[in-house]
N, C-alpha and C positions, 0 to 999 in steps of 0.2 A: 416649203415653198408655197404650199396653198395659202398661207396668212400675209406672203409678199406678194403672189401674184393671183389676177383674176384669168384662172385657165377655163379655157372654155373646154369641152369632153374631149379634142380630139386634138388638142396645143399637147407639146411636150418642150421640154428642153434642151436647145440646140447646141448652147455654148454659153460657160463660165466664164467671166474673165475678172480679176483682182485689180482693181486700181486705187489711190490713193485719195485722189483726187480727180476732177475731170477737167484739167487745166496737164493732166500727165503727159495726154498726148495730143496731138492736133488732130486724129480725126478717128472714127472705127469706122470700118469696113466691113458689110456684109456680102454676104455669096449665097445663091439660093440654086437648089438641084437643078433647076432649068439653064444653069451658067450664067443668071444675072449677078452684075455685084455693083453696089452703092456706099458711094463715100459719105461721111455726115462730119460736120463738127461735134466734135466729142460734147463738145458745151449745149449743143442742142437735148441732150437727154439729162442735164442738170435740173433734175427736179424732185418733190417727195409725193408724188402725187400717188398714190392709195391703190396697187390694180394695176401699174407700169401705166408708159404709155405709146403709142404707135411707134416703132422703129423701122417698118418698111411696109409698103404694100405689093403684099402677094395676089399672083393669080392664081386662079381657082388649080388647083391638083399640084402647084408647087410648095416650096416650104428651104426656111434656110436650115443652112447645113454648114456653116460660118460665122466668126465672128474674129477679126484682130484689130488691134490699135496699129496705128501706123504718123507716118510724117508722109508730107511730098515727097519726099527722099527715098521713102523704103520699094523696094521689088516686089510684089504680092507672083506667087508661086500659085497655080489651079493646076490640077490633076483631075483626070477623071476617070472612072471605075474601067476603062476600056484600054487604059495605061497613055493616052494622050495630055498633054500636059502645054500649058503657057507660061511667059514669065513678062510683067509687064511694070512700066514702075507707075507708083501711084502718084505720079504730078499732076496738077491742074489741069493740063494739056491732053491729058492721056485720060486721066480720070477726073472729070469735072466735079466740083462740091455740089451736092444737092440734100432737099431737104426730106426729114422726115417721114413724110406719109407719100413718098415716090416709089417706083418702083425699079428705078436703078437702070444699069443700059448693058448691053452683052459683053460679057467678058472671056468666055469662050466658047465656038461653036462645038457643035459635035456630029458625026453621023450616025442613022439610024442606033436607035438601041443603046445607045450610051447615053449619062450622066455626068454632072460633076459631083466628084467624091469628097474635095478637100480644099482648102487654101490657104495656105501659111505666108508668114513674110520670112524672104529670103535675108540671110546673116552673109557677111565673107566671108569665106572660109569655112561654113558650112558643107555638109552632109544632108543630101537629095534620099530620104529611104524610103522604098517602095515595097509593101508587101500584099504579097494574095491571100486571099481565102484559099488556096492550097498549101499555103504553107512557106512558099517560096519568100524571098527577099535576097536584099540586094543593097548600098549605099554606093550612090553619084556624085562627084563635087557638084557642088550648085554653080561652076564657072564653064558647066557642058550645055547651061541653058543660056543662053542669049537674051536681054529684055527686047520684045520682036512688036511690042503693043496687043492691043487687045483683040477681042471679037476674031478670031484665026481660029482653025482646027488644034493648031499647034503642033507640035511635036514628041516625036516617043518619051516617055518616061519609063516603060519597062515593056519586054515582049510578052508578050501574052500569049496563052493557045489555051485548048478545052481541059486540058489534064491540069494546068496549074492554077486556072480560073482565073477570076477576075481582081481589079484591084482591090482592096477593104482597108487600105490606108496609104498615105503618101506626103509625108512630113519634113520638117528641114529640122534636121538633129545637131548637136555640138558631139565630138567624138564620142565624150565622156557618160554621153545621157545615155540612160538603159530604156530600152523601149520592154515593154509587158504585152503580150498575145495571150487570149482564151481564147479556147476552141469551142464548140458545140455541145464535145461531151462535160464541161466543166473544167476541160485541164490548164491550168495557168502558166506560161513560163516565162523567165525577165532574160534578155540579152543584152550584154551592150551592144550600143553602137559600132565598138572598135572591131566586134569580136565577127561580124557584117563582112561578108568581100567586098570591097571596093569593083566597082565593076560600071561600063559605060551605059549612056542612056539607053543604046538600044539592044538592051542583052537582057537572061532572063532571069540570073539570080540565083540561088541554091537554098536548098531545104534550109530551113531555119528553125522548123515543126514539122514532128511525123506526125501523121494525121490518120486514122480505120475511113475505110473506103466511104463510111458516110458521114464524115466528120469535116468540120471546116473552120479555117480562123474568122471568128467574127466580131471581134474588137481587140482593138490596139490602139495602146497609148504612151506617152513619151513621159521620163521621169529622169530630173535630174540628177546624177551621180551623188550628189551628196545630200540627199532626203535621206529623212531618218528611217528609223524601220517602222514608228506610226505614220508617216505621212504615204511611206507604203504599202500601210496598209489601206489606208484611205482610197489610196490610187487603183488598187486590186479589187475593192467592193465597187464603186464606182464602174469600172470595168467590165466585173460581172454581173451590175445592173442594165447595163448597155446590153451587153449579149444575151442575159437572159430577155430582154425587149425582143434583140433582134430575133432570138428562136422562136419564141413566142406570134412574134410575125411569119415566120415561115412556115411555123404550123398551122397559124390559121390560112394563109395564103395553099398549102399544098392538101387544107382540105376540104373531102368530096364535101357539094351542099346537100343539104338536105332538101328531099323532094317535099314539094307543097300539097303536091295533088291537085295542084289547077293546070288548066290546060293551058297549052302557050297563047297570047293573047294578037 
């Protein structure tokens, strides 16, 4: 990636996405941890130009955490790490086109202490799945959300308390898709979708991963039931390049600094 893009030391990579051509869809949508999200014409990033080039403007200490193609038509799905959740459709009206180098308009509030974790576009007849960093999970029809519009608290997507923690993903699955969990200590494991209780928005879910008391899920990802076994493998490095990130953050976040020896100023 370094020969495709110009990262600057503290850029990383927030979302992949495959297309064809940029005529495939009518627009991508981004989402950034603060709950902004912006619509563009897809045709606006048709270019070869050397280094990328501006897809949104961030404020300082935010960053995206998003990216899907969409039509006027489609429902865009937001969850956030606190288990609150919106669903809104992406029309003109709701969500107005704008350009490039903007920084987009709120798409979900939130109280103290939370984030947004995710944003998928909702399918019919889809599967709501929500899992913690303790292990839990759970599968909702996507016909328990309501599209309510934007900028709202929104509504439960999963209960949450201290013991099962918080959310670290929240996706809209096809029965069939196997969703992949690592943990902390390295352990990998694939489930499907089916294999998930079905269970309502505001409920809490059952183990899906045993986890050692200092252990936690920290990435998951969705893989369609009929990838082969190289493209699942692909899907499991990937995976444990994400979590080995995220540990890597935790360890430096949880440790002590070192003293300077200068006095406080």
């Amino acid at each position: 990636m370094a020969n495709l893009l110009a990262f600057r030391p503290e850029e990383t990579i927030a979302s992949v996405l495959s297309i064809p051509a940029y005529d495939a869809a009518d627009y991508l949508v981004l989402a950034t941890r603060s709950g902004l999200v912006k619509k563009t014409k897809l045709s606006a990033f048709d270019t070869n130009r050397q280094g990328g080039i501006i897809a949104i403007s961030l404020a300082e200490g935010d960053e995206v955490i998003g990216a899907r193609l969409v039509s006027a038509e489609d429902d865009i799905f937001l969850a956030s790490t606190k288990g609150m959740s919106v669903r809104f459709t992406a029309s003109d009206d709701v969500l107005r086109p704008m350009g490039r180098d903007t920084k987009g308009v709120i798409g979900m509030r939130f109280r103290e202490g939370d984030s947004l974790l995710g944003m998928d576009v909702v399918r019919p007849g889809c599967d709501v799945v929500t899992i913690t960093d303790g292990g839990y999970a759970k599968r909702t029809k996507e016909e328990e959300w309501t599209p309510r519009g934007r900028g709202i608290l929104g509504v439960r997507a999963m209960k949450i308390n201290a013991k099962r923690g918080s959310l670290v993903a929240a996706m809209v699955c096809e029965s069939d898709d196997q969703i992949f969990a690592i943990a902390s200590n390295g352990v990998v494991i694939r489930t499907a979708v089916s294999e998930l209780r079905p269970s309502g928005r505001d409920t809490m879910g059952v183990t899906m991963m045993r986890l050692g008391d200092e252990d936690s899920v920290v990435a998951v990802a969705r893989s369609g039931e009929k990838a082969d076994e190289e493209d699942e493998a692909v899907e499991v490095m990937e995976i444990a390049a994400e979590a080995a990130d995220a540990v890597e953050a935790a360890q430096v976040a949880d440790a002590p600094s070192e003293p300077t020896g200068e006095g406080d100023s």
